[in-house]
VEXRO-784617 format. One line per 2 residues: number of its first residue (from 1); their letters; for each residue z negated, y negated, x negated of N, C-alpha, C. Coordinates in nm, 2 decimals. Each point is the difference from the previous one (the first is absolute). Layout:
N
NUM> A> Z,Y,X,Z,Y,X,Z,Y,X  ...
% end
This chain:
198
1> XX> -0.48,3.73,-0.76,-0.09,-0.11,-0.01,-0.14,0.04,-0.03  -0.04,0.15,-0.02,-0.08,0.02,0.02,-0.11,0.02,-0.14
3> XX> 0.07,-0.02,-0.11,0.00,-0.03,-0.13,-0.05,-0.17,-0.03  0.04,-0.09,0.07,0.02,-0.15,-0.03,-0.13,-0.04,0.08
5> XX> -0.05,-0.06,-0.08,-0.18,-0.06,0.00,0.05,-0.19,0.01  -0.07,-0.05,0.08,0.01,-0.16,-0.04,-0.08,-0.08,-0.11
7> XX> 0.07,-0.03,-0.09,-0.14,-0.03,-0.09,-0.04,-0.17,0.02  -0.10,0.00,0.05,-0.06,-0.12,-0.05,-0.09,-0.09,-0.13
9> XX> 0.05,-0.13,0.01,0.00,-0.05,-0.13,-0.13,-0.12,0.01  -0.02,0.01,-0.14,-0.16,-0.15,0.04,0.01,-0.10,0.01
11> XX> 0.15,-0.06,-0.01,0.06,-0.08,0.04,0.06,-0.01,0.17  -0.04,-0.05,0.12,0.08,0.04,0.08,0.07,-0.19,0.09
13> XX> 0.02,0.10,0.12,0.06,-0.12,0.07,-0.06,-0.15,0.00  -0.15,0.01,0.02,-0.05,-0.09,-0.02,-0.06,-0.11,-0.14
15> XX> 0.01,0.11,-0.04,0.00,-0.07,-0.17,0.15,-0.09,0.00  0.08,0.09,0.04,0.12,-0.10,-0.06,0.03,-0.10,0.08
17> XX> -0.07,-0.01,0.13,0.00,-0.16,0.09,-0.08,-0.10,-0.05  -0.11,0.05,-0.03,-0.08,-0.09,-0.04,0.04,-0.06,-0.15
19> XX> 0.03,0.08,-0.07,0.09,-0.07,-0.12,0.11,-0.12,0.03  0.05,0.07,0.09,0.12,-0.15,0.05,-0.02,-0.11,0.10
21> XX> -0.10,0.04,0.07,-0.08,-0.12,0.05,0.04,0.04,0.17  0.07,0.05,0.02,0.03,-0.01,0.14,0.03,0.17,0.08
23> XX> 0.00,0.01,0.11,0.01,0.16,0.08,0.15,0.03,0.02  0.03,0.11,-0.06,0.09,0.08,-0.04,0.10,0.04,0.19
25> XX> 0.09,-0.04,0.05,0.07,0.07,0.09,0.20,0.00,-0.03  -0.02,0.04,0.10,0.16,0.08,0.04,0.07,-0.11,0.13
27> XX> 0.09,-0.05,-0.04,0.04,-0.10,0.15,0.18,0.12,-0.01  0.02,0.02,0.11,0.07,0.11,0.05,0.12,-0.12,0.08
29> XX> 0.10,-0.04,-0.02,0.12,-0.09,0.08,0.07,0.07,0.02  0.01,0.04,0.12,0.13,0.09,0.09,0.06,-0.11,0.07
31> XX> 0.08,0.02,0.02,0.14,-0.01,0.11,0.12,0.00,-0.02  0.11,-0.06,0.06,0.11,0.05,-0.05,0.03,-0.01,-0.13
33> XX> 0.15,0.07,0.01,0.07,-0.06,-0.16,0.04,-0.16,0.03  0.02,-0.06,-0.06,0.03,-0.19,0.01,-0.08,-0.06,0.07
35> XX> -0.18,0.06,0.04,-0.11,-0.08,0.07,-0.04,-0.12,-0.07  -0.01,0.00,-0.16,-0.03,-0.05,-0.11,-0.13,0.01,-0.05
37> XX> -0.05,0.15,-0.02,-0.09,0.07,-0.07,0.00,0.00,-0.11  0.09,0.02,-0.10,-0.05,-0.04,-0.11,0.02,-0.11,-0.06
39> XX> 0.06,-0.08,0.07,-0.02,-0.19,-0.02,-0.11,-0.04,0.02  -0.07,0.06,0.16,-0.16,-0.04,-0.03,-0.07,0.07,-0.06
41> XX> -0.03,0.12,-0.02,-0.07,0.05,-0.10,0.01,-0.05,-0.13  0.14,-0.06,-0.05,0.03,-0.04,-0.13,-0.10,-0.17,-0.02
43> XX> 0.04,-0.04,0.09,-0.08,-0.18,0.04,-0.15,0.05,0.01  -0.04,0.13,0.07,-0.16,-0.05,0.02,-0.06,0.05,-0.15
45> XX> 0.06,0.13,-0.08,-0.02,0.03,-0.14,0.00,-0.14,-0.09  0.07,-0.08,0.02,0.01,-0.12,-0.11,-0.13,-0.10,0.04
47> XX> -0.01,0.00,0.11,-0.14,-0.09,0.08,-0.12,0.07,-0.06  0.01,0.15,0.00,-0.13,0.03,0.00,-0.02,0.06,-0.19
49> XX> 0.07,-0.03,-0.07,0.06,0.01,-0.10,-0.13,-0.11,-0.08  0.08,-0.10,0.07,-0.04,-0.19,-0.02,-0.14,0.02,0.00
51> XX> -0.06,0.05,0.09,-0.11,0.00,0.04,-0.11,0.06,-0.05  0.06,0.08,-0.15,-0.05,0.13,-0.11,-0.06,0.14,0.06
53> XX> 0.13,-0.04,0.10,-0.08,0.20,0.08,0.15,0.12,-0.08  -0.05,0.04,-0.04,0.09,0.21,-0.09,0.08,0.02,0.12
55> XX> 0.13,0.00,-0.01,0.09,0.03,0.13,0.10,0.11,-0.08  0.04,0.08,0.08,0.09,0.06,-0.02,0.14,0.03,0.11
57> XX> 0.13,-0.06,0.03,0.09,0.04,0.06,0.08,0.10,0.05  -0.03,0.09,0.04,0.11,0.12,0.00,0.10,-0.04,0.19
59> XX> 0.14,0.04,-0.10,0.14,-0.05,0.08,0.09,0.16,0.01  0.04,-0.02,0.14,0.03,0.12,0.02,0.14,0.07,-0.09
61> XX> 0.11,-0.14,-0.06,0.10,0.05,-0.07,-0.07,0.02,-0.12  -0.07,-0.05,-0.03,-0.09,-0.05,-0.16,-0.05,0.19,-0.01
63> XX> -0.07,0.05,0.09,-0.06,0.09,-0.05,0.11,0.15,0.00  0.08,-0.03,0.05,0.13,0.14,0.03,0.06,-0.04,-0.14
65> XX> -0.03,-0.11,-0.06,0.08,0.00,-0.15,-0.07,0.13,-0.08  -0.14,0.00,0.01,-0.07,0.09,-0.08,-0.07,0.15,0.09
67> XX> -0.14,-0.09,0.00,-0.07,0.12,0.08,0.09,0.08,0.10  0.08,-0.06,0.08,0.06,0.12,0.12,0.15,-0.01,-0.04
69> XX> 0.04,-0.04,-0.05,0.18,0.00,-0.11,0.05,0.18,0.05  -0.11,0.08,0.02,0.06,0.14,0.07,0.00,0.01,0.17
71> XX> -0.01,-0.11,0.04,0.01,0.00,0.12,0.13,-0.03,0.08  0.02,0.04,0.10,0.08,-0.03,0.06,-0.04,-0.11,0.19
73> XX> 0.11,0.01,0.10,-0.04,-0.09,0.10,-0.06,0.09,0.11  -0.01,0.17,0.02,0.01,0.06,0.11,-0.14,-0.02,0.01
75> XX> -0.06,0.08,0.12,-0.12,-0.06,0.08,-0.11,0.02,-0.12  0.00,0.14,-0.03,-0.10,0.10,-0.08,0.00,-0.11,-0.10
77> XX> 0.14,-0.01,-0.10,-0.08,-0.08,-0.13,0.01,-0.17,0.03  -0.02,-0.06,0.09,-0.03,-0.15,0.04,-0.13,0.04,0.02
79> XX> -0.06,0.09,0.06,-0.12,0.05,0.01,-0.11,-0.01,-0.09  0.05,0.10,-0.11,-0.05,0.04,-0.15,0.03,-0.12,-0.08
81> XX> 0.07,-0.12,0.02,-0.02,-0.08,-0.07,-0.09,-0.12,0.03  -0.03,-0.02,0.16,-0.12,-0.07,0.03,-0.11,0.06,-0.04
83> XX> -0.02,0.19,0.03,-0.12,0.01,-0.07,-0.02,-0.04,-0.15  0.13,-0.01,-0.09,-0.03,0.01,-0.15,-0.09,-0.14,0.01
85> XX> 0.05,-0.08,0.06,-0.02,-0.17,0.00,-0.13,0.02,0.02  -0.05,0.05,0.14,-0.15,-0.02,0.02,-0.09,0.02,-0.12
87> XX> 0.04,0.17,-0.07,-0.04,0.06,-0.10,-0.04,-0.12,-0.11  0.11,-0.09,-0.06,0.01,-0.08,-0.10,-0.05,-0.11,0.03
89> XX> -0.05,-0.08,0.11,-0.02,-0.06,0.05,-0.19,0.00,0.06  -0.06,0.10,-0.01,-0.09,0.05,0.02,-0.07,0.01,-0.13
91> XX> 0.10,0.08,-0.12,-0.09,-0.03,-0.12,0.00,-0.17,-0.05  0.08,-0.04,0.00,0.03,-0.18,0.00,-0.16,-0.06,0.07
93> XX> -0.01,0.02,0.12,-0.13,-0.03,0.03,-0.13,0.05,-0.02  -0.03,0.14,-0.02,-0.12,0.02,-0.10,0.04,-0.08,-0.16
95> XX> 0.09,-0.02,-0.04,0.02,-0.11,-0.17,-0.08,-0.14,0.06  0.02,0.01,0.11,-0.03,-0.18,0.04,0.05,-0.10,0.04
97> XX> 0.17,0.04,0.05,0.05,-0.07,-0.02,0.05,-0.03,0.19  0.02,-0.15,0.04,0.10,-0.01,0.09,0.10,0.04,0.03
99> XX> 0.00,0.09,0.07,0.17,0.08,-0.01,0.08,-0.08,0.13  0.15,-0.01,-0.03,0.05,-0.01,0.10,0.13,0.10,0.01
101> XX> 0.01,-0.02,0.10,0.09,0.14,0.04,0.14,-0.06,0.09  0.11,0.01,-0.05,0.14,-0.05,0.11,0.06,0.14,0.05
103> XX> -0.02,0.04,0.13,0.08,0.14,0.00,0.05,-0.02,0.15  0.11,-0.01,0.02,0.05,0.04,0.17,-0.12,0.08,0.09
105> XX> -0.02,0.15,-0.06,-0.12,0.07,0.02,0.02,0.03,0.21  0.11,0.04,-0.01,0.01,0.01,0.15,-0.09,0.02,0.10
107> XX> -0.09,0.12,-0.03,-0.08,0.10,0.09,-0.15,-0.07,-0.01  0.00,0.01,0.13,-0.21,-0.01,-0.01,-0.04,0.10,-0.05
109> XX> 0.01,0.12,0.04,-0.06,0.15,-0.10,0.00,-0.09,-0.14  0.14,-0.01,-0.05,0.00,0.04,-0.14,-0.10,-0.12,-0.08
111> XX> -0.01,-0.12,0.09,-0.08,-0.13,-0.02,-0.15,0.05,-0.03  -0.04,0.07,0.15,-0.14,0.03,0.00,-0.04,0.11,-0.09
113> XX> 0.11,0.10,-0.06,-0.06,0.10,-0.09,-0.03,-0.06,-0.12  0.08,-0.11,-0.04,-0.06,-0.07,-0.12,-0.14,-0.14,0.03
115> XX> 0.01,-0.03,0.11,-0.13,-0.05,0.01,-0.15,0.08,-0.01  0.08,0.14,0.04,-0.18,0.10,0.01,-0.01,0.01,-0.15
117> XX> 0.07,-0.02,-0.09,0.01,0.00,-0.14,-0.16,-0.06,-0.05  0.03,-0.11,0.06,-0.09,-0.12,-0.05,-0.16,-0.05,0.05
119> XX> -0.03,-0.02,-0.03,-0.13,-0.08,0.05,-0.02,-0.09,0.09  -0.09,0.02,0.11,-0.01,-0.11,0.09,0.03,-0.15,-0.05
121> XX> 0.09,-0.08,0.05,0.05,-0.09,-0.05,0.05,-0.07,-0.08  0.07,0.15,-0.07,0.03,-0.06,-0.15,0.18,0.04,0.07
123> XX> 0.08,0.02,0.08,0.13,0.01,0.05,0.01,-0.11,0.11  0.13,-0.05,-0.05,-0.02,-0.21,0.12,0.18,0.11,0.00
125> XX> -0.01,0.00,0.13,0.14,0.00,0.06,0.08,-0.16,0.04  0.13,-0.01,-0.11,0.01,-0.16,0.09,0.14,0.04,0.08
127> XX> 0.01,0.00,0.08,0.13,0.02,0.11,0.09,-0.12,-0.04  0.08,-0.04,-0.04,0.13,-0.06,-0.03,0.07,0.01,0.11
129> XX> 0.00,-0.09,0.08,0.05,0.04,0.13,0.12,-0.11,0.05  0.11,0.05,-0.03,0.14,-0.02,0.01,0.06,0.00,0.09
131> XX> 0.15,-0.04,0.10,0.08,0.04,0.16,0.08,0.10,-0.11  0.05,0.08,0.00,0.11,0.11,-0.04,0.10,-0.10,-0.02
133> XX> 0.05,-0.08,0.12,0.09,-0.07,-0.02,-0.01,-0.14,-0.13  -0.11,-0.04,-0.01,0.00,-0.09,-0.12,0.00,0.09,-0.16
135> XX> -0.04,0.13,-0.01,0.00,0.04,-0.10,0.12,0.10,-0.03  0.07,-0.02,0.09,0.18,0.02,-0.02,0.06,-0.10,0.01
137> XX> -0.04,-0.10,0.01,0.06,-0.17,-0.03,0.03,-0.02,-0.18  -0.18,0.05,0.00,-0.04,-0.02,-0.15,0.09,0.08,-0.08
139> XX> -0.03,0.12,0.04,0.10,0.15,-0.12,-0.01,-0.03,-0.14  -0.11,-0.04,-0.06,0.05,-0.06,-0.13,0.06,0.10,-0.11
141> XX> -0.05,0.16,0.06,0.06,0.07,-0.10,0.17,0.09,0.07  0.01,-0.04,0.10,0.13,0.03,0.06,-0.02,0.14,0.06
143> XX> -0.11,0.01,0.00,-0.06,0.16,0.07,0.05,0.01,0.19  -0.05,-0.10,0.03,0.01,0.03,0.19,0.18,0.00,-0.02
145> XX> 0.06,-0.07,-0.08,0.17,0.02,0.02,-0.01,0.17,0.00  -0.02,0.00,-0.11,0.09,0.13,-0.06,-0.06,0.14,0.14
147> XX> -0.16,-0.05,0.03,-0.01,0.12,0.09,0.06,-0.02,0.15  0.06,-0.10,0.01,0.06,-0.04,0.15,0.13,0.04,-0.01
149> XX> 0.05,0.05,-0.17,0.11,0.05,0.00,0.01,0.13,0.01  -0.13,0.08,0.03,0.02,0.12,-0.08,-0.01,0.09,-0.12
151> XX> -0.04,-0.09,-0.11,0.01,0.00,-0.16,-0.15,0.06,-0.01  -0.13,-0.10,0.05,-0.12,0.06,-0.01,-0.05,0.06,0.14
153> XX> -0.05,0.14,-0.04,-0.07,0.06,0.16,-0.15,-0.03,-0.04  -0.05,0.04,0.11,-0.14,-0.03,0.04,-0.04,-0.14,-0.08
155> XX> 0.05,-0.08,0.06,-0.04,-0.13,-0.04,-0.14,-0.07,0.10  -0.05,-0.05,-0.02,-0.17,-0.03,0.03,0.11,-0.15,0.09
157> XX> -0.02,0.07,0.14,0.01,-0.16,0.12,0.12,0.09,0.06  0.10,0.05,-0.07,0.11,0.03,0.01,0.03,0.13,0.12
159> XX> 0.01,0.10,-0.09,-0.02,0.12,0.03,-0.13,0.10,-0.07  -0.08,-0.05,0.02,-0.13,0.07,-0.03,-0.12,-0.16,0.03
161> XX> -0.08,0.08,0.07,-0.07,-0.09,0.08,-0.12,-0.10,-0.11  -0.07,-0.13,0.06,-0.14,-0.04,-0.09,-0.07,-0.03,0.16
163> XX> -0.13,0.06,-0.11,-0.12,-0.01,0.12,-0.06,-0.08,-0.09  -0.05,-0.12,0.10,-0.05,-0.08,0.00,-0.15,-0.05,-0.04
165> XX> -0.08,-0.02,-0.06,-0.14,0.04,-0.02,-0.04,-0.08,0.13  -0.12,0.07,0.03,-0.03,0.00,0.12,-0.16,-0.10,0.03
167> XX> -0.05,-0.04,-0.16,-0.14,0.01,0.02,0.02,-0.08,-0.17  0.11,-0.05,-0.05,0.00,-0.03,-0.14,-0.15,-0.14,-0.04
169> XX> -0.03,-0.01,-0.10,-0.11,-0.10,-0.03,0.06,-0.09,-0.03  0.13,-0.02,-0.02,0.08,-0.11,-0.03,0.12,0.01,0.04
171> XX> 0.01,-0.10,0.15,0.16,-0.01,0.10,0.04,-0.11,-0.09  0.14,0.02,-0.11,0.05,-0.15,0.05,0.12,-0.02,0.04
173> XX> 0.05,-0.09,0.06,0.13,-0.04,0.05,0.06,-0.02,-0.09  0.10,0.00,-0.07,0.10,-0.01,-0.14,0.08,-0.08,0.03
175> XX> 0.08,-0.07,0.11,0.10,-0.07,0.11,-0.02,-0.12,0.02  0.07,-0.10,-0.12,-0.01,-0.14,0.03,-0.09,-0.01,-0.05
177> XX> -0.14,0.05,-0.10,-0.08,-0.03,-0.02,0.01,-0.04,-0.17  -0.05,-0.10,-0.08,-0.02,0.01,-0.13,-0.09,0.06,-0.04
179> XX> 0.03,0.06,-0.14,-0.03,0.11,-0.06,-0.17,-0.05,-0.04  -0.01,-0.14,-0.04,-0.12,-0.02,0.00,-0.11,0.03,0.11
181> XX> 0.06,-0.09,0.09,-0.14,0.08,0.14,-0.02,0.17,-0.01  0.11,0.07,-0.06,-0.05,0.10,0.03,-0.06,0.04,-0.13
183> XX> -0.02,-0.06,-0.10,-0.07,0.05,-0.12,-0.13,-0.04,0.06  -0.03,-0.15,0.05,-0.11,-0.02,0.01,-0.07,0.06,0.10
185> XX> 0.07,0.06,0.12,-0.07,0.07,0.07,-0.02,0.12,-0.03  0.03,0.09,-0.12,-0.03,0.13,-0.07,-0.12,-0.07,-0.10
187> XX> 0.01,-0.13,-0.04,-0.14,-0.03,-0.10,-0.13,0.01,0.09  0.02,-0.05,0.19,-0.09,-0.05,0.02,-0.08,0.17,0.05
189> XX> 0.12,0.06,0.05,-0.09,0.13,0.03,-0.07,0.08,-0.11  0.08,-0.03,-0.16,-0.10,0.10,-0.07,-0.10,-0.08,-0.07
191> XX> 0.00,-0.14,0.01,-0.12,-0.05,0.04,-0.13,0.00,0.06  0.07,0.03,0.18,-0.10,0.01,0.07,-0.07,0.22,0.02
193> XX> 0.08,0.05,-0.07,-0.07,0.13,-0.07,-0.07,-0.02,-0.11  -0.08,-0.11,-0.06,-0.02,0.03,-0.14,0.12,0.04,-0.15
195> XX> 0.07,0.03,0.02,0.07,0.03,-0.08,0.05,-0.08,-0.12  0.01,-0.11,0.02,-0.02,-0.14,-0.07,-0.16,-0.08,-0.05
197> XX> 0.01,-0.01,-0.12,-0.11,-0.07,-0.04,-0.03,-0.11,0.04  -0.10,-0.07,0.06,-0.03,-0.08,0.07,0.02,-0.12,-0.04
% end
């Protein structure tokens, strides 16, 4: 690495917020598989969409189609593929853009190594916060079966553990709750950061 220089350009992060009118972050939705992370992430993208803020969605099957398509499920490359995300997700926000992020994302380490990524308050952790038992109710993709059978190992609830954010900027309850209160309660916090045009 000792060859590779960063080049900066006369264009930068700030130029290209001020072009789109509004402050460039990363909203980060962990929790389980079937919490319904990327349903809300998908609902608060179309809200804030509406609203003419640059969004971009990245989905944890969505991106194993391409960017990590060499990946596999063991610890090392679940690893390497949250870093790739941070990575892609990081340049996404110097472009300018609202990023949102759907990733199970098990580990606090691996959470906070991508938050040191970024700039003081440009990473909104929203905790998706699910009973285990309601998000094996849900199974929408038949995943908690198959690992209760055996079929998948180290499954996230299962047999391989989730820590829980401990300190997230955004708790919400997913349980009985409509999808709207929780969009609107994701407008009102990046709201009350500035993040939204007034």
């Amino acid at each position: 690495m000792s060859n590779i220089v960063w080049h900066s350009h006369h264009i930068d992060k700030a130029a290209r917020a001020a072009q789109k009118g509004h402050q460039p972050a990363l909203l980060w939705f962990t929790g389980l598989s079937g919490s319904g992370k990327s349903t809300l992430a998908g609902a608060l993208e179309a809200a804030l969409v509406a609203r003419g803020i640059h969004t971009y969605l990245l989905d944890g099957d969505n991106v194993r189609h391409g960017l990590c398509s060499d990946l596999g499920f063991t610890p090392s490359d679940r690893q390497e593929n949250l870093r790739r995300i941070g990575e892609v997700a990081k340049l996404m926000v110097d472009a300018g853009l609202v990023v949102l992020a759907a990733f199970v994302s098990p580990y606090r380490a691996e959470r906070q190594a991508i938050r040191e990524r970024f700039a003081e308050g440009e990473f909104i952790e929203v905790f998706v916060d699910v009973p285990l038992a309601e998000c094996e109710a849900r199974d929408p993709k038949g995943l908690y079966q198959k690992a209760r059978a055996g079929e998948i190992k180290h499954f996230t609830g299962i047999d391989d553990p989730y820590e829980a954010p401990e300190s997230a900027e955004v708790h919400l309850h997913n349980h009985g709750v409509d999808i709207n209160t929780g969009v609107e309660q994701l407008l009102a916090q990046l709201q009350a950061r500035g993040l939204l045009p007034a």
